[in-house]
N, C-alpha and C positions, 0 to 999 in steps of 0.2 A: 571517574570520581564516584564515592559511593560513602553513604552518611551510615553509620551506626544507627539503632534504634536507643529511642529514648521512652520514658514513659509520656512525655511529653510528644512524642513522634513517632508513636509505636505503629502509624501504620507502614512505614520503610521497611521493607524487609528483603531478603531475597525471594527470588519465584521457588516457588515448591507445588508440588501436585497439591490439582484439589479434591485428588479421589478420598482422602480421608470424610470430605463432606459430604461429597452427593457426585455421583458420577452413574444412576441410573437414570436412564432415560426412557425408560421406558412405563414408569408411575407414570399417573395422572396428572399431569402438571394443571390443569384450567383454570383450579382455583386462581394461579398467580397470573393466569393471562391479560385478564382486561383492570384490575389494579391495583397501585403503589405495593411492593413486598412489606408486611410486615415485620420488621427486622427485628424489634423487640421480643414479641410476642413468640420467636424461634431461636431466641436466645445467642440473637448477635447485634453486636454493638453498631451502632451507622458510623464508627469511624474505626472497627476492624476492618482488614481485607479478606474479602470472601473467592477473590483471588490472587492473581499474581501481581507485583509490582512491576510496573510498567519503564525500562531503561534501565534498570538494575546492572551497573559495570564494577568489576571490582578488579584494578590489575592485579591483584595480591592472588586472586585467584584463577588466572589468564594460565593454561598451559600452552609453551614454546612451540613445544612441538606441534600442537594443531594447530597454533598459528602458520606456523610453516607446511606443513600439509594446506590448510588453506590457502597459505598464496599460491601454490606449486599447481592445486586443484583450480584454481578459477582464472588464474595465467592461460593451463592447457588449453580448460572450456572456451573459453574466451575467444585465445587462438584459433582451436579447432574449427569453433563456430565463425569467424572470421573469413578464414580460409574456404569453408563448405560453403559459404553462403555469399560472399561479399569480391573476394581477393581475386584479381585476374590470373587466372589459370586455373583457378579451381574447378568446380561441378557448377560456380554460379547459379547455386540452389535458389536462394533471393530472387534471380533475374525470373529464374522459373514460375518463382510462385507470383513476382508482380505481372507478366505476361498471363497465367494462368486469370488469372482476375479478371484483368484486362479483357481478355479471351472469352472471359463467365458473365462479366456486365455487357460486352459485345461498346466499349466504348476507354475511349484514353483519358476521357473528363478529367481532371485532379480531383473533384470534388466529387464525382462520381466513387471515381477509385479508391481514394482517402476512408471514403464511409465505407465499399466494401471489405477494405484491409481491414477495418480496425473493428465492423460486425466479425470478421473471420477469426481476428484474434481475441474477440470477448469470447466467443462459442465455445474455442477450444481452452481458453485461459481458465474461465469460470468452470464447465464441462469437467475438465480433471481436476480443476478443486473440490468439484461435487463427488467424483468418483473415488476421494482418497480416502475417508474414513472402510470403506468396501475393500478398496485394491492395495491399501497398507496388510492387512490382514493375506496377502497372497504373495505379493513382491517383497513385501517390507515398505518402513517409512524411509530409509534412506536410498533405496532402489527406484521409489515411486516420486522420491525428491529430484533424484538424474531425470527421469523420464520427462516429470513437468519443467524444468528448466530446459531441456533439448527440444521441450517445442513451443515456450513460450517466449523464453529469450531469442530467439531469431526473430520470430513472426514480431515482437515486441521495436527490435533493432530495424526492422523493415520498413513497419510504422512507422519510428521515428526519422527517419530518414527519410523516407518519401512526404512527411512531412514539413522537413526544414526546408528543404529544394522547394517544395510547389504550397507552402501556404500562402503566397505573395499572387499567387494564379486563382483563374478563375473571375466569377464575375464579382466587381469591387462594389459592394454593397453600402458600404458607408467607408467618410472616410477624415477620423479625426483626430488626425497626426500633428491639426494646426490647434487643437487645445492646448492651453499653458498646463503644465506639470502633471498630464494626462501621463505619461511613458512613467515618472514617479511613482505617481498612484496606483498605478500597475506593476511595477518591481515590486511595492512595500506587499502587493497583493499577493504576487507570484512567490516572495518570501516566506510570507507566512505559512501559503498554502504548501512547503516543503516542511515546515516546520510541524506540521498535521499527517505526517508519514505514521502509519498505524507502528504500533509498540513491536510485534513479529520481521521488521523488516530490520530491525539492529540487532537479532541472533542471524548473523554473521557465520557464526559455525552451522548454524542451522540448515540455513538457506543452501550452505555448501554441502553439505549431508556431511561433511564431519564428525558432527555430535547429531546425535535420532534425534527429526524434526519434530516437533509435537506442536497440536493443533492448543496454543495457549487460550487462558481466561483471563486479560489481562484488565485494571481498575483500578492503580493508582494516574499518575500523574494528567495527559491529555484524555484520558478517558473517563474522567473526571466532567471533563465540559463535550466531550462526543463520545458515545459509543463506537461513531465511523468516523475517527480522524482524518481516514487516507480518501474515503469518498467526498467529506465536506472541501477538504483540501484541493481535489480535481476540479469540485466544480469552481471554484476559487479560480483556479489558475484557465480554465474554459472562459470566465469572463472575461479574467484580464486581456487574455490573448486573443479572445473573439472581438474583443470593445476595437485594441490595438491595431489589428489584422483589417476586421472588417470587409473580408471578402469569401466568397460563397464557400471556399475550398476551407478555411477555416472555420467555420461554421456549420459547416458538415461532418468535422469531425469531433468539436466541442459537444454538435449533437448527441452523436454516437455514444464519446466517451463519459457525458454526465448519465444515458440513457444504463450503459454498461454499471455503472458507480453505484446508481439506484439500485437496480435491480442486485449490486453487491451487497447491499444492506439488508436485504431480504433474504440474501444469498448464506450470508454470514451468519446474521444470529439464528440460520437456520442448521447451519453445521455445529456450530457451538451449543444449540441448545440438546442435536444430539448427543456430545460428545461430552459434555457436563451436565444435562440435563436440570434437576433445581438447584445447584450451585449458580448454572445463567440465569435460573430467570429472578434469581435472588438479583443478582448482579445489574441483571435489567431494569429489577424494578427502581434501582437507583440511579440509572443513570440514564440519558436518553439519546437520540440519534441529533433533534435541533439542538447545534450549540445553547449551551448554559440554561437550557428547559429547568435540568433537573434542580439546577438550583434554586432557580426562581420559584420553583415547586416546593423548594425546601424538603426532598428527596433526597439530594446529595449535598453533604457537608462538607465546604471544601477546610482543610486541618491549617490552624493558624500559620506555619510555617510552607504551605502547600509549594511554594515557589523552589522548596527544598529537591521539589521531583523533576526539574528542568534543568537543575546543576550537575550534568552526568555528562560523564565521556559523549554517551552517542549523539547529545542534540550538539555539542562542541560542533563533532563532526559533521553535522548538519550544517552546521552556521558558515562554518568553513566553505564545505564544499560545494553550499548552494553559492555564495559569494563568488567563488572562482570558478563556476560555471556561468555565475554574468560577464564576466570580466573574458573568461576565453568563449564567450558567442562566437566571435568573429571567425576565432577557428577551426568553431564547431561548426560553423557551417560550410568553411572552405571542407574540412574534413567530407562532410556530407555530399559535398559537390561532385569529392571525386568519384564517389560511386556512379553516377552518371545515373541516377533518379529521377 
């Protein structure tokens, strides 16, 4: 779904580069460091976009054919990955690297192992998100896109899965399964915190190297009340499921994964500010990392119709397919079982 602009709603638009504004990064940025961006005074409005519009879908301009090259491409990966790492008869790459761990903490703990799966896979997740703006410039962005999904998506599938098996293990540190409408509270929570999927995660052609990745400035719609939608979102879902769980193996990796999310926020506006340099920190200075700061700052305006930027294809999609990942748990975890995790 995808709204026209109006003069009333001019800031809807599609994503376009923001090299026309500012894309060195290598000026003096200081002035704008410690605060609010003068927005006026540089001759832009607080309710134009100084970047991209965040969930921008339009089928009218969906091409067939990369559709289908995408399914074709992420079917293979998928499979491939599958096969190498999971599927009896293969290389049992997976079995390798959870033994390997194993092997490296010198212990079978869950809680042990949990935390050093999921240090391993922040190292290497974050690590090559650091090294792309560098190693695009040598492979390419869509060379450098295969390489980061062939080593994040396994180790990613790993994690999750030796998670589903053994977060019930380990020592049971609390346990408050006899609260009324405690499990409620916690779906509504685990909801939302899907619903906080950063804007980069619905270019779909993207993600599949498809169409050339690009490292986005995005600023309308959830970006509006977070700069880190996908970190505040984790840590969301770390409570719910730590509250829930309440035993040492899940809490070791709630640890891990809020420790990982942080240090993504430092991570990020650090890549973005090289990569649009004061186009971000224009961007930054509107809007902030604690939900709805910037508003209450009166920083960020949110535009009368604002509600207009969550009526898109991709968050549909969201709603949906968070839904019917509550609904098939059951199977998700027999699925997970048979791995033998």
């Amino acid at each position: 779904m995808a709204f026209s602009p109006t003069s009333k709603n001019s800031f809807l638009r599609k994503p376009t580069s923001t090299s026309n504004i500012s894309t060195n990064a290598d000026q003096n940025l200081s002035v704008y460091s410690n605060r609010p961006i003068n927005l006026q005074a540089m001759d832009v409005k607080d309710t134009e976009l100084i970047g991209e519009d965040s969930a921008y879908f339009d089928f009218k301009e969906q091409n067939g054919i990369k559709w289908i090259k995408f399914s074709v491409a992420t079917g293979t990966v998928l499979a491939a990955t599958s096969y190498v790492w999971f599927i009896p008869g293969g290389p049992l790459l997976g079995d390798l690297f959870l033994s390997t761990i194993q092997t490296t903490i010198g212990t079978t703990a869950s809680d042990v192992t949990i935390l050093a799966m999921l240090t391993f896979f922040a190292i290497s997740h974050s690590g090559l998100a650091g090294l792309r703006l560098y190693a695009e410039e040598f492979v390419g962005a869509r060379a450098w896109r295969v390489l980061f999904a062939l080593v994040s998506l396994p180790l990613a599938l790993s994690c999750i899965s030796y998670f589903v098996n053994h977060c019930h293990e380990g020592v049971q540190l609390w346990d408050l399964t006899s609260v009324p409408g405690l499990h409620t509270v916690c779906f509504i929570i685990d909801f939302i915190s899907f619903l906080l999927l950063y804007p980069s995660t619905f270019n779909l052609l993207e993600i599949a190297a498809i169409e050339k990745p690009q490292l986005h400035l995005w600023e309308s719609g959830i970006i509006r009340i977070t700069r880190h939608p996908q970190a505040i979102g984790q840590v969301m879902w770390c409570v719910a499921h730590g509250t829930v769980l309440g035993t040492s193996t899940a809490l070791s990796a709630c640890i891990i994964l809020v420790l990982h999310h942080l240090f993504s926020i430092w991570h990020g506006d650090r890549r973005l500010q090289d990569k649009h340099g004061e186009s971000f920190e224009m961007v930054k200075g509107r809007t902030s990392i604690v939900p709805f700061q910037a508003i209450l700052e009166g920083r960020q305006k949110l535009p009368d119709n604002y509600y207009e930027e969550f009526l898109r294809g991709p968050y549909a999609l969201v709603v949906v397919g968070t839904l019917a990942a509550y609904f098939a748990h059951p199977w998700m975890m027999a699925g997970a079982a048979l791995l033998k995790w």
